[in-house]
C-alpha positions in Angstrom: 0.0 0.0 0.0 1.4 3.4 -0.8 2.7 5.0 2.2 1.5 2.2 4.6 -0.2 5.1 6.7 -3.7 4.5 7.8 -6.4 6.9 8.5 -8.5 5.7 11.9 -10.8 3.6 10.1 -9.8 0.2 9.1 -12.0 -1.8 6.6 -12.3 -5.4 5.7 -13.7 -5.8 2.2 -16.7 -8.0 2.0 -17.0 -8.2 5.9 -20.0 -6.7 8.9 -1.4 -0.2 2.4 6.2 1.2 2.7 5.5 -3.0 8.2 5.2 -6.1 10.1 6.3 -7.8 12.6 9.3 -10.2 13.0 9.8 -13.5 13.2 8.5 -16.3 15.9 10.0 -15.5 19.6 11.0 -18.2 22.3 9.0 -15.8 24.3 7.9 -12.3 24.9 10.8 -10.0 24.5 13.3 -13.5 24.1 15.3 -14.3 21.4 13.9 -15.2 17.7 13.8 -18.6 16.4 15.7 -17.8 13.3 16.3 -14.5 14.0 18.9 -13.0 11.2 18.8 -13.0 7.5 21.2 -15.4 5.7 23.9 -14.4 2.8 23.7 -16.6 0.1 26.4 -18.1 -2.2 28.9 -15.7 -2.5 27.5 -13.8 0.2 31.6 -13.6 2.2 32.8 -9.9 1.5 34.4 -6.9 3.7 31.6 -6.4 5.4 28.0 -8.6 5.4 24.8 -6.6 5.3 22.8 -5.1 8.3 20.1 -7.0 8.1 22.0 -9.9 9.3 25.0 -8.5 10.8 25.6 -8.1 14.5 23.6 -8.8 17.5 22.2 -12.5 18.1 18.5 -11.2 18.0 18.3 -8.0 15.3 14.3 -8.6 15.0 13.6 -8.7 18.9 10.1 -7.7 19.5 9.8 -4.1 19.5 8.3 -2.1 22.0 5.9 1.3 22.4 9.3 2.7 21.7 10.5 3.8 18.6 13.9 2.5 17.9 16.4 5.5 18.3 17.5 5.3 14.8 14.0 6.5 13.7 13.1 8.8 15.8 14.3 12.2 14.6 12.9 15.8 14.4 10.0 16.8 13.4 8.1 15.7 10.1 10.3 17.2 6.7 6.9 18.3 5.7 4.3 19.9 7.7 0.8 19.5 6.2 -2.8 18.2 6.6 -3.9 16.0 3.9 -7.4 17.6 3.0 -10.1 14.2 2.8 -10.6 15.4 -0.6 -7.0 14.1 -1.9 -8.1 10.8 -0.8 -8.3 8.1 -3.9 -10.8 6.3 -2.7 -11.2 3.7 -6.3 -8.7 2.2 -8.2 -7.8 4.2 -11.3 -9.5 2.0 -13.6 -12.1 3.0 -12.1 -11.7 6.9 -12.2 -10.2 6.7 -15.1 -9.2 4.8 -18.2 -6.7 1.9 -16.6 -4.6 1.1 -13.8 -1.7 3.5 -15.4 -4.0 6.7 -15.3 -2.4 7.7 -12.7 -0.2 11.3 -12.2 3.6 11.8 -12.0 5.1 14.0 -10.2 8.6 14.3 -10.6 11.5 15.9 -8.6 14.7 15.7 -10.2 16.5 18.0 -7.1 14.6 20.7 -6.2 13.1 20.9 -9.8 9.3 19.7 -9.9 7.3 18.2 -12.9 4.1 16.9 -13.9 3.2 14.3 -16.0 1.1 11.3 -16.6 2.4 8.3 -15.5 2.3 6.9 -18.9 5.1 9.4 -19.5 7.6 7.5 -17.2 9.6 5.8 -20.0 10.5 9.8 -21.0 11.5 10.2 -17.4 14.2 7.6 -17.5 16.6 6.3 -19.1 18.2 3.6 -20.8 20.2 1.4 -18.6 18.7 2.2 -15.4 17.2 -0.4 -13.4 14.0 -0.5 -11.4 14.1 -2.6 -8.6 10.9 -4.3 -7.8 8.8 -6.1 -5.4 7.3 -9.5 -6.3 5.7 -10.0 -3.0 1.7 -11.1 -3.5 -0.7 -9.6 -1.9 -2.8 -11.9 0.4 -6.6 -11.8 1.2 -5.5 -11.4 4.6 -8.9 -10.3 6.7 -11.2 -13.2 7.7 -14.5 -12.7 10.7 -13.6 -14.7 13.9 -15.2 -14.8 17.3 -13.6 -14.6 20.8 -16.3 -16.5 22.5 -19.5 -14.1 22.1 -17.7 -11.6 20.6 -17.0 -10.6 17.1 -13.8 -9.7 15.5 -12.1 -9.8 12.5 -8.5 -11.5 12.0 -5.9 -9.5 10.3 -3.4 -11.7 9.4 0.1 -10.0 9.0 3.0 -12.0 8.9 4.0 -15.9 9.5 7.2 -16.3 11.4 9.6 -18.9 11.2 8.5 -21.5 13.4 5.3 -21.3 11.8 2.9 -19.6 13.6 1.4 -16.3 12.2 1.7 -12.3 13.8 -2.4 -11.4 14.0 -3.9 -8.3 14.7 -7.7 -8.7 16.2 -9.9 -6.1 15.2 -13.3 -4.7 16.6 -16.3 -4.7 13.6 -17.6 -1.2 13.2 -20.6 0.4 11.1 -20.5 -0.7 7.4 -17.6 -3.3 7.1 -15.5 -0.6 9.1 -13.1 -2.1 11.8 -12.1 -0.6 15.2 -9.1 -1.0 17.5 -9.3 -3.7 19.6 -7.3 -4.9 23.1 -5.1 -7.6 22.2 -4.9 -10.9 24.0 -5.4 -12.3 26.2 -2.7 -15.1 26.1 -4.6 -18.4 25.8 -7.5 -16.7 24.4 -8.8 -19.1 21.4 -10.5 -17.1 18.3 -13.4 -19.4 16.4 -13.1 -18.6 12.3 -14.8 -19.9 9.4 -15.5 -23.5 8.6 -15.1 -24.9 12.4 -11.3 -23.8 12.8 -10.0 -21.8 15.4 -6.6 -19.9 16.0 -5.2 -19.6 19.5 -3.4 -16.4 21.1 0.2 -17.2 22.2 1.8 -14.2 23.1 2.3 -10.4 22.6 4.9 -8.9 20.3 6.6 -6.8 22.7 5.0 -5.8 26.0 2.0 -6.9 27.5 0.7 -3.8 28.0 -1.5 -2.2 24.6 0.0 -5.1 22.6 -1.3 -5.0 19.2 0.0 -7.7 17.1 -0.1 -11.5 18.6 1.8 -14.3 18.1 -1.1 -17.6 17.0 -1.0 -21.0 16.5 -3.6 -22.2 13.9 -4.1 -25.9 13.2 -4.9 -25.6 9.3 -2.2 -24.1 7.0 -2.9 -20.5 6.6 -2.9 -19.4 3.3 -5.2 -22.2 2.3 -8.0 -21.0 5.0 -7.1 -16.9 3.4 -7.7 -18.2 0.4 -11.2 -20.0 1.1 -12.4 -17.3 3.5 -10.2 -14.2 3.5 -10.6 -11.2 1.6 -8.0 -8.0 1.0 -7.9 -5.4 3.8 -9.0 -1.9 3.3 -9.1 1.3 4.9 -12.1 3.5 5.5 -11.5 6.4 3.4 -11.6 3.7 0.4 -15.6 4.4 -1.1 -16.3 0.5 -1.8 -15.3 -3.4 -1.4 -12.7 -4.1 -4.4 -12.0 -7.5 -6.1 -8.3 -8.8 -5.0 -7.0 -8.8 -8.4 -6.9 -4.6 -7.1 -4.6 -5.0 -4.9 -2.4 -7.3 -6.5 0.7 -5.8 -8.9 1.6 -6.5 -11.9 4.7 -7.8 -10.8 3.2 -9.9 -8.1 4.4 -13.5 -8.1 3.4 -16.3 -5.6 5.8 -17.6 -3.4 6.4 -21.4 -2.6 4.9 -21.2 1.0 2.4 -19.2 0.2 3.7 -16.5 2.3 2.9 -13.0 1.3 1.6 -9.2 2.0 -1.0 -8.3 4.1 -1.1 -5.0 2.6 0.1 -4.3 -1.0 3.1 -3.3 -2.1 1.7 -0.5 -4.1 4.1 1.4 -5.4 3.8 -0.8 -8.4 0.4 -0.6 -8.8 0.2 1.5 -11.7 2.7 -0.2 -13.8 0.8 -2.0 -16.7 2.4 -5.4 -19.2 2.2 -3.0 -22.1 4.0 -0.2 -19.8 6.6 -2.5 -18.4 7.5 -3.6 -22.4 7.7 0.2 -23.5 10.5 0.6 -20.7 12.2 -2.7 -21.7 12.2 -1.1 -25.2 13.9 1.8 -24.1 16.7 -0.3 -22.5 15.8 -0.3 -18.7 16.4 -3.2 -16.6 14.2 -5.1 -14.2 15.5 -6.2 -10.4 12.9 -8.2 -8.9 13.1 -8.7 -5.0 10.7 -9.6 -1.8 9.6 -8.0 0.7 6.4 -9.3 2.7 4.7 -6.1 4.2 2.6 -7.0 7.6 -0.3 -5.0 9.2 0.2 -1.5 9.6 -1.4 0.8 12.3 -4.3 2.4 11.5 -3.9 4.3 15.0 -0.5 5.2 14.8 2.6 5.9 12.9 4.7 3.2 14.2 8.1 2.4 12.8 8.0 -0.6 10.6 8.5 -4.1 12.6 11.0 -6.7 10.9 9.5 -7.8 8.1 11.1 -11.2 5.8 12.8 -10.5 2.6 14.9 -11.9 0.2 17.5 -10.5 -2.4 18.0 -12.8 -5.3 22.0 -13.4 -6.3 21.0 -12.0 -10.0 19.4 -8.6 -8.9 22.7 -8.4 -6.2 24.8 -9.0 -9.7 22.7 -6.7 -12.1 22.8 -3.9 -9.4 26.3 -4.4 -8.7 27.4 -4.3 -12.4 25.0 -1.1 -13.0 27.1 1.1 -10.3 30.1 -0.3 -10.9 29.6 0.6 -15.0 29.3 4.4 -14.0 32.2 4.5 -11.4 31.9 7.3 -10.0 30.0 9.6 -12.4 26.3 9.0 -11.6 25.1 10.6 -14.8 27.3 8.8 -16.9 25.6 5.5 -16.5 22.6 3.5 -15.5 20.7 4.8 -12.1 19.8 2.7 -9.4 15.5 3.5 -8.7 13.6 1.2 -6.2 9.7 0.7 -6.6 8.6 1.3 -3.5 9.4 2.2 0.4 9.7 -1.9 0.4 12.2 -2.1 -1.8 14.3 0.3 -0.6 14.7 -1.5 2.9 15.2 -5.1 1.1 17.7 -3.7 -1.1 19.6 -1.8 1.4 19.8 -4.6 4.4 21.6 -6.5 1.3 24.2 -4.1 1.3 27.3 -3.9 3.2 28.9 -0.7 4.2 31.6 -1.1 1.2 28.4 -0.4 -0.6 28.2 -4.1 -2.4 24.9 -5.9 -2.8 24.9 -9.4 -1.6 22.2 -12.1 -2.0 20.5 -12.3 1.2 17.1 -13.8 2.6 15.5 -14.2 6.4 14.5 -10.9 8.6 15.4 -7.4 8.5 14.5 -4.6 10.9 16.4 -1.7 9.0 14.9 1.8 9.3 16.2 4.1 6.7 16.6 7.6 7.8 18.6 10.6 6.6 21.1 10.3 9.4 21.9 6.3 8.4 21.5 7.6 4.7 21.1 4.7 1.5 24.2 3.1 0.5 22.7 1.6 -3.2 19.2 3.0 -3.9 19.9 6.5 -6.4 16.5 7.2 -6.9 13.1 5.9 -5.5 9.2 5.7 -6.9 6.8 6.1 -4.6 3.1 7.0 -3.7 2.5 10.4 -1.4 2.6 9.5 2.3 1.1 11.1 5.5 2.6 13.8 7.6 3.9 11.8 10.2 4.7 8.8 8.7 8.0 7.3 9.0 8.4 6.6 5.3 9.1 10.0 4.9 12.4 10.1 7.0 13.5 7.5 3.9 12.4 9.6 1.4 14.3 12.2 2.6 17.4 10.3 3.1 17.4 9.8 -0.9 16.2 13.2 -1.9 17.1 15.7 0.6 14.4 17.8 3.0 14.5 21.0 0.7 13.7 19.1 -2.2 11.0 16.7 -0.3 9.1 19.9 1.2 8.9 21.4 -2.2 7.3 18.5 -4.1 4.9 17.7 -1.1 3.8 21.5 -1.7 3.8 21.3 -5.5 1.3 17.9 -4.8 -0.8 19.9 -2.4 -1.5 22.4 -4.7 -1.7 20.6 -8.3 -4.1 18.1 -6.1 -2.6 14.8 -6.0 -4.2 11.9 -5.3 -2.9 10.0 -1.6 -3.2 6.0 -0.5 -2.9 3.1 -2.7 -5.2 4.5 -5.2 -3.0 7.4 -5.9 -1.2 9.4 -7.4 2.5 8.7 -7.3 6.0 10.8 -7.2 9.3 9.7 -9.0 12.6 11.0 -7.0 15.4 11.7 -8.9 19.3 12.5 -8.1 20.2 16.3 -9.4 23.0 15.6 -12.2 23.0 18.9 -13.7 23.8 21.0 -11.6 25.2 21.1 -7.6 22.5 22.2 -4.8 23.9 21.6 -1.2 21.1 23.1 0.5 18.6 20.7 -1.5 20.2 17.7 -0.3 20.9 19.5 3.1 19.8 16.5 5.8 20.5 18.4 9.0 19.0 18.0 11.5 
């Protein structure tokens, strides 16, 4: 989902969107089962990634607390998003397919508009657009906790198999509530005579809002006969969950997947993706299974699994390396999507090298930690207080973040998954310092 921020309604479709949670935990606040990402062949170098460098738990269950390295200063952009700007249909239904969508483009501190059909123009040949294959799963199914209903948001299966859920409280017209979590040992009744039961909290007791479950049947198979796609309340209607699937969206062998789409892609159409192919860009695919966001609050992204294949390591490798050090002399580096940005970036070691890599990561990108390998980034528009937009600002700068949040604002861009989206592009022409300026 673009931006991954919620407004306070959540919605189930069919029912009365840049994280999730880590992997299974020997118990609360102990040490994962298999708790670190794992380099893959070839994987030995200087320095080994983030993601699985380090400390014996990096995805430990994450409290109220933000971790230090995201909290910051204030937002880089201070704005209300009027309810107006809220796409609440896909574009094919607002318009005349999924690609009639806008552009905006910042290239610097320069601002453009365009349609997104436009974006083979806005590139160029030899760059490589790193995407997310990670398939979107019809991950909201109606439960009861004795006499009570609920709805099961299912976010994110860890590694000894059971599955991070988030229960949710049925509101007017398919529109779902907050909800205690818990307690442990509390057993949720779901479709079809099966039943899930609550384990433990990730992180403290106390307002927990995702929960470690057991469940007896395999899960995707009960998401597939009863599930259905989570959506938010400013969305105007139930959609079908080809919607909130991309076209690059490939299923994985254990069924795993996102809770909430990976939606930067959305708007990218076959006959699109060809037109840039014929141009000479290059496709990275990677994974990166988004879990349940808040619709409360903008928390910091919980661990989330990914995986780096060795030939989108190679192919980003060989792009920079081609360049040397003359960005504009070469092929650029542009992620799909918040998601791919932290996938691509816990792959890479300080030394700046992509490595294949798979498991957890818990990497928050922020303009203090910087990106190592990601030149430019497309992305939807993202809430004020999102965390999201301490990445984007580590790849475009806060002068040059503010100024395209303003020029969306007033053109009238379209937010959330439905959107409108905004292409983020190095300045090769000439040198701005206090566009890029990330002080803090």
């Amino acid at each position: 989902m673009i931006g991954r921020e919620r407004y306070p309604e959540r919605v189930a479709t069919g029912g009365a969107r840049d994280g999730g949670p880590g992997p299974g935990s020997a118990g609360a606040g102990g040490a994962p089962v298999d708790g670190t990402a794992r380099p893959g062949a070839g994987g030995d170098g200087p320095e080994a990634p983030e993601a699985w460098r380090g400390s014996e738990s990096p995805v430990a269950p994450r409290g109220p607390e933000a971790p230090a390295a995201s909290r910051g200063p204030e937002s880089p952009v201070a704005w209300r998003v009027p309810d107006a700007l809220s796409a609440r249909v896909p574009a094919e239904q607002r318009g005349s397919g999924r690609d009639d969508v806008r552009l905006l483009v910042s290239r610097g501190c320069a601002v453009s508009h365009h349609a997104f059909r436009e974006l083979p123009g806005q590139v160029r040949a030899g760059d490589v657009l790193v995407v997310n294959t990670s398939m979107t799963l019809p991950a909201a199914v109606n439960g009861r906790v004795g006499g009570e209903r609920v709805v099961v948001h299912f976010s994110t299966r860890g590694a000894d198999g059971r599955w991070a859920v988030e229960l949710r409280a049925p509101g007017r017209a398919g529109a779902t509530g907050p909800r205690p979590g818990g307690p442990a040992g509390a057993v949720v009744r779901l479709p079809g005579g099966r039943a899930l039961v609550l384990e433990e909290p990730l992180g403290p007791v106390a307002g927990a809002r995702l929960w470690w479950a057991r469940t007896p049947e395999r899960v995707p198979e009960l998401l597939r006969r009863y599930g259905r796609p989570i959506r938010y309340g400013y969305t105007e209607r139930d959609q079908p969950l080809s919607a909130y699937r991309t076209v690059f969206a490939t299923p994985s062998q254990d069924g795993s997947g996102s809770a909430e789409m990976p939606s930067a892609g959305r708007p990218f159409t076959a006959a699109l993706v060809a037109g840039l192919v014929r141009r000479g860009v290059l496709f990275a695919p990677l994974s990166l299974h988004t879990g349940v966001a808040s619709a409360e609050a903008h928390e910091p992204p919980y661990p989330e699994r990914f995986a780096v294949p060795a030939a989108t390591a190679w192919l980003v490798n060989a792009v920079r390396a081609a360049r040397g050090g003359d960005r504009a002399a070469g092929g650029r580096v542009i992620a799909v999507g918040t998601t791919a940005v932290r996938a691509l970036e816990s792959a890479a070691g300080a030394d700046g090298v992509v490595r294949q890599a798979e498991g957890w990561t818990d990497l928050v990108v922020t303009p203090r930690r910087g990106v190592r390998v990601v030149d430019g980034l497309l992305t939807g528009l993202h809430e004020p207080e999102a965390s999201h937009l301490l990445m984007l600002e580590a790849v475009a700068g806060r002068e040059a973040l503010r100024l395209g949040y303003e020029a969306a604002l007033q053109e009238r861009y379209l937010w959330h998954e439905f959107g409108d989206v905004h292409l983020i592009l190095p300045d090769e022409e000439r040198d701005a310092p206090n566009c890029f300026s990330n002080e803090w």
